[in-house]
Each structure stands twice: as C-alpha cells, then as structure tokens.
N, C-alpha and C positions, 0 to 999 in steps of 0.2 A: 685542162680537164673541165667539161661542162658540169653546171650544176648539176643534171640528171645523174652524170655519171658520180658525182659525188655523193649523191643521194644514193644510188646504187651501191659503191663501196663501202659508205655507210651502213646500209644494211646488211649488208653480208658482214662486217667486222662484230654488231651489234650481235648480230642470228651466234656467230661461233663465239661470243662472249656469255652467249645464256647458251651454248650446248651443254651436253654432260661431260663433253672431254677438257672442258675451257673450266668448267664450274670443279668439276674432280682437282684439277692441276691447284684452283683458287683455294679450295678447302684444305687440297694435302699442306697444301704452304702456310696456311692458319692453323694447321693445326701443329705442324711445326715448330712454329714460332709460340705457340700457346704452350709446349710440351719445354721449350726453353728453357722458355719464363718459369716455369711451376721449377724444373731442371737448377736454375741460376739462384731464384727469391723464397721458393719455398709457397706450397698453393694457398695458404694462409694471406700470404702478404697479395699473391697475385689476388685472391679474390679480394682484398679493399681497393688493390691500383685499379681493376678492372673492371670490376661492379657487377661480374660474374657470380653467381653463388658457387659455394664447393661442390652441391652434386651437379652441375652443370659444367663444371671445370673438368671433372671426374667422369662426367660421359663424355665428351668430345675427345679426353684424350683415350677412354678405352670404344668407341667403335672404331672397326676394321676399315669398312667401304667409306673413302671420303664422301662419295656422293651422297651420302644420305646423315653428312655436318650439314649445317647453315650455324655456324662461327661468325659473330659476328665484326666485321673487321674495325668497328667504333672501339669495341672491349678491348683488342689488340694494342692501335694505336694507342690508347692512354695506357694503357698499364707500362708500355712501351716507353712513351713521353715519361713518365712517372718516377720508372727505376732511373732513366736518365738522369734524371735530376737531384735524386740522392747525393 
C-alpha cells in the first residue's frame, strides 16, 4: 500500500469516525456503560469516581436520541478504573 493510498484510507476511516452513525453507536455505548455504573454503585458513588455531577449524570441517562450525548469517555474510564479497584 502507498503512502497516498494510506493517507486516503485514513481519511475515509477518520470522515466515518466523526459521522452521526459512528458517533450515535459511541454515545449509545457510553451511555450504557454510564447507566451500569449508576445500575451496580449507586449515582452517589458514580458521581465522586467520575467527577460527573448528579444533574449531568441524570441528563445523559434520561435523553432519548444518543446523538445529541457528548459523554465524556475520560468520566467513564475512571469511574470504571475506580469500582475496580475496591
């Protein structure tokens, strides 16, 4: 494969990682994994692992349409890492 053409398939992988069907799929799965967590720990405890506040924990898990989350997936991972570690 030449570099152009890598550069090429690079772009095309980058373009469908910021569509809305690539970003929908990202957020339904953060949100997921957020509804868990609250699910497993209790939202109390997620918001200290996470650094989330409770109304912002509280809206991601009640909007409908993912695409319009932006979850951050930093909040995730720690809180993630966190319960782990208990």
């Amino acid at each position: 494969m030449t570099l152009i053409s890598k550069i090429d398939k690079i772009i095309l992988i980058v373009n469908e990682l910021n569509g809305p069907v690539k970003a929908c799929e990202i957020m339904t799965d953060r949100k997921e994994r957020l509804k868990t967590l609250v699910d497993e720990h209790t939202i109390e405890l997620v918001v200290h692992a996470s650094g989330l506040s409770e109304a912002t924990i509280k809206q991601h898990l009640r909007v409908k349409n993912p695409i319009h989350l932006h979850i951050a997936e930093k909040a995730i991972a720690q809180a993630e890492y966190v319960f782990k570690q208990l």
